[in-house]
C-alpha positions as CSV (number, residue, x, y, z in Angstrom):
1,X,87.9,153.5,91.1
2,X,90.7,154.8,92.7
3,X,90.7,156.9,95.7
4,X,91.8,160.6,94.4
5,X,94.3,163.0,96.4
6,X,91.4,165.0,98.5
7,X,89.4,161.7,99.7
8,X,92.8,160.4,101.0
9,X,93.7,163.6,102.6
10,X,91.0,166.0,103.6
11,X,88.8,162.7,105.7
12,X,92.0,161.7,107.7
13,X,92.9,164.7,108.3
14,X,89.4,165.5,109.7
15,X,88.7,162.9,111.2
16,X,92.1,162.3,113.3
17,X,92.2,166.1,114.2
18,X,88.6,165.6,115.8
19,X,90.1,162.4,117.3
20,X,93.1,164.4,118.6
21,X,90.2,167.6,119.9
22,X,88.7,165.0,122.0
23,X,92.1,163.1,123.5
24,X,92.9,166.3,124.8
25,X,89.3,166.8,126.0
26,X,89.8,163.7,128.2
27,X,93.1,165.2,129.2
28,X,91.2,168.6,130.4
29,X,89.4,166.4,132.7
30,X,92.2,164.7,133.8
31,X,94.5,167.4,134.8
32,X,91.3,169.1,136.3
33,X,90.6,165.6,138.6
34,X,94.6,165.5,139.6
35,X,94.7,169.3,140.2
36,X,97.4,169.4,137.3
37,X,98.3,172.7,135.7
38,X,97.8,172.7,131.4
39,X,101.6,173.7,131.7
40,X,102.2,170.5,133.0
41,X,100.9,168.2,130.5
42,X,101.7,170.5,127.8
43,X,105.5,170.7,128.4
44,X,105.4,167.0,128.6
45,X,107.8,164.9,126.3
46,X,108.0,161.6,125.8
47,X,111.9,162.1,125.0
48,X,114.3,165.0,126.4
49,X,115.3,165.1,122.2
50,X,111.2,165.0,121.4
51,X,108.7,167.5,120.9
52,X,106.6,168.6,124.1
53,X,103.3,168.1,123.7
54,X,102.1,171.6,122.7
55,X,104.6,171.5,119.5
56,X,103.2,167.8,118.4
57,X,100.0,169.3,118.4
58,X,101.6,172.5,116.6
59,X,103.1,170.7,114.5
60,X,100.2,168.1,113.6
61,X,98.2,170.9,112.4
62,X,100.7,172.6,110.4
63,X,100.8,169.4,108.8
64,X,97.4,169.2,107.5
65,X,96.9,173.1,107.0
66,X,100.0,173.6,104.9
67,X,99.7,170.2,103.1
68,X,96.5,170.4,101.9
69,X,96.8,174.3,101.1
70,X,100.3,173.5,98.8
71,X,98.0,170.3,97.3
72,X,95.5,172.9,96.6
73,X,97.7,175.3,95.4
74,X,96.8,177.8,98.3
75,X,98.8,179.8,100.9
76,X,97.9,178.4,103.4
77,X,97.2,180.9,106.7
78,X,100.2,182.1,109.2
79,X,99.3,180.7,112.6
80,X,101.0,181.5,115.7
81,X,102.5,179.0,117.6
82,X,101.9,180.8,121.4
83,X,99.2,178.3,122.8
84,X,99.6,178.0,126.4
85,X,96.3,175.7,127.0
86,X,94.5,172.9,126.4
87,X,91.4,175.5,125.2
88,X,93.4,177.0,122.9
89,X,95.2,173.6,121.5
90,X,91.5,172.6,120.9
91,X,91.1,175.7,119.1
92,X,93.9,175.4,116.9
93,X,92.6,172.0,116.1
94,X,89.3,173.3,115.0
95,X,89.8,176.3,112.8
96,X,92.7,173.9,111.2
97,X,89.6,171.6,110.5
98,X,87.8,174.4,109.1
99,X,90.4,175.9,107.0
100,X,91.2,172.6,105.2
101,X,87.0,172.1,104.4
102,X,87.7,175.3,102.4
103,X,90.0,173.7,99.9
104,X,89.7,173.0,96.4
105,X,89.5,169.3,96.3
106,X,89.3,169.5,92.2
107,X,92.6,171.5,93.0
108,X,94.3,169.0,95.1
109,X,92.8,166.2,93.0
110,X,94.8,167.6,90.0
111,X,98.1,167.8,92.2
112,X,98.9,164.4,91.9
113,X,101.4,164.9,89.2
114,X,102.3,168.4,90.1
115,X,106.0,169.6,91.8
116,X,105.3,170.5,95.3
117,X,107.8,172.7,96.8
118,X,108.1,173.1,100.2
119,X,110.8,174.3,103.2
120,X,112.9,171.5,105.1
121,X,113.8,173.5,107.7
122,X,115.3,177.0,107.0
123,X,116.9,177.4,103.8
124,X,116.5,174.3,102.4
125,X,114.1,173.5,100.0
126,X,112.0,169.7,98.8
127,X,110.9,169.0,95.9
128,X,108.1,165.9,95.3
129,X,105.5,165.4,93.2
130,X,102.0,165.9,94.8
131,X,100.9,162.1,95.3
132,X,104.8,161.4,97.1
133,X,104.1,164.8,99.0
134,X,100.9,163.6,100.4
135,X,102.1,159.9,100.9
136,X,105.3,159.6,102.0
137,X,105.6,163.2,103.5
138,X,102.6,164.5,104.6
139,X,100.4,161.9,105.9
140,X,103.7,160.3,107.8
141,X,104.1,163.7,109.2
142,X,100.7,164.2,110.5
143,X,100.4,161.1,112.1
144,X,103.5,160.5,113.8
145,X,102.9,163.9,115.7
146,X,99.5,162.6,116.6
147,X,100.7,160.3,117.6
148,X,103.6,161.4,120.0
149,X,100.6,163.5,121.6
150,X,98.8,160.3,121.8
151,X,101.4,158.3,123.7
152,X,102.6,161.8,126.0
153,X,98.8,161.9,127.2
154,X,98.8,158.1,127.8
155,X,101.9,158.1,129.3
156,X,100.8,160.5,131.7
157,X,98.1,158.4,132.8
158,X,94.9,159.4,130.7
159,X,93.0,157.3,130.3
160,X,93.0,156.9,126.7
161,X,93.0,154.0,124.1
162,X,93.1,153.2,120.6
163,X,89.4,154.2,119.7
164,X,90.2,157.5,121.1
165,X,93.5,157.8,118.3
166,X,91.2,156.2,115.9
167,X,88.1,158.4,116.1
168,X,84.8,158.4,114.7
169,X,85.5,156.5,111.2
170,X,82.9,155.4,108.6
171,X,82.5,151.6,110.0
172,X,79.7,150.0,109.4
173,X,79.7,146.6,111.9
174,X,77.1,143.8,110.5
């Protein structure tokens, strides 16, 4: 049977923003060990032309919250990007995962073949159909900007590996 719109969005969306909660956990302790400000890691950039941390994390949530709300048909809600700490990243992080268990999966189930509209960038508009949306613009999306945090944090020297991306996934080991 093959896997409908919410099981391949709403799990890795969970799952890797829990995944991302915890690699910034392990970064609280590090800047806390080094005596490092939150501004610090925060404002770090892998790039000078990337995102700083804080707005990979920004925009890894908007990701998953406005996504899965336009899969669903929802509006999704206004968020404020003006998080200054690692607390309040986490935070973000959470109520996103609690938002998008409040979806409709028999809603974004039915998106598949549905015209998704949504803004690239200020006054331009795209236009896929809902399986595309979530394929080749969505899930991309989300994970490169987890990723970007991933690599910032590791760069900085937490102590991070690829477990800690991957999270806690349904693996069974025999």
């Amino acid at each position: 049977m093959p896997e409908s719109m919410s099981q391949a969005s709403l799990p890795a969306f969970e799952i890797t923003l829990n995944a991302l909660s915890a690699v910034l956990g392990k970064a609280e302790a590090f800047a806390k060990a080094k005596k490092i400000e939150d501004s610090v890691l925060l404002r770090s950039r892998l790039a000078p032309d990337m995102f700083d941390l804080t707005r990979q994390i920004q925009v890894a949530t908007d990701q998953a919250r406005r996504g899965a709300a336009r899969l669903a048909g929802a509006e999704a809600p206004k968020v404020e990007d003006n998080e200054t700490t690692i607390a309040q990243l986490k935070d973000r992080i959470a109520k996103t995962v609690v938002y998008i268990k409040t979806l409709d999966r028999a809603k974004i189930d039915a998106s598949a073949e549905r015209e998704i509209t949504f803004p690239l960038g200020p006054e331009k508009k795209g236009h896929m159909k809902g399986d595309d949306y979530l394929n080749h613009f969505v899930l991309p999306n989300f994970y490169f900007h987890c990723t970007a945090a991933y690599a910032i944090l590791r760069h900085l020297g937490v102590e991070i590996g690829k477990q800690d991306f991957i999270g806690n996934i349904p693996l069974k080991i025999t």
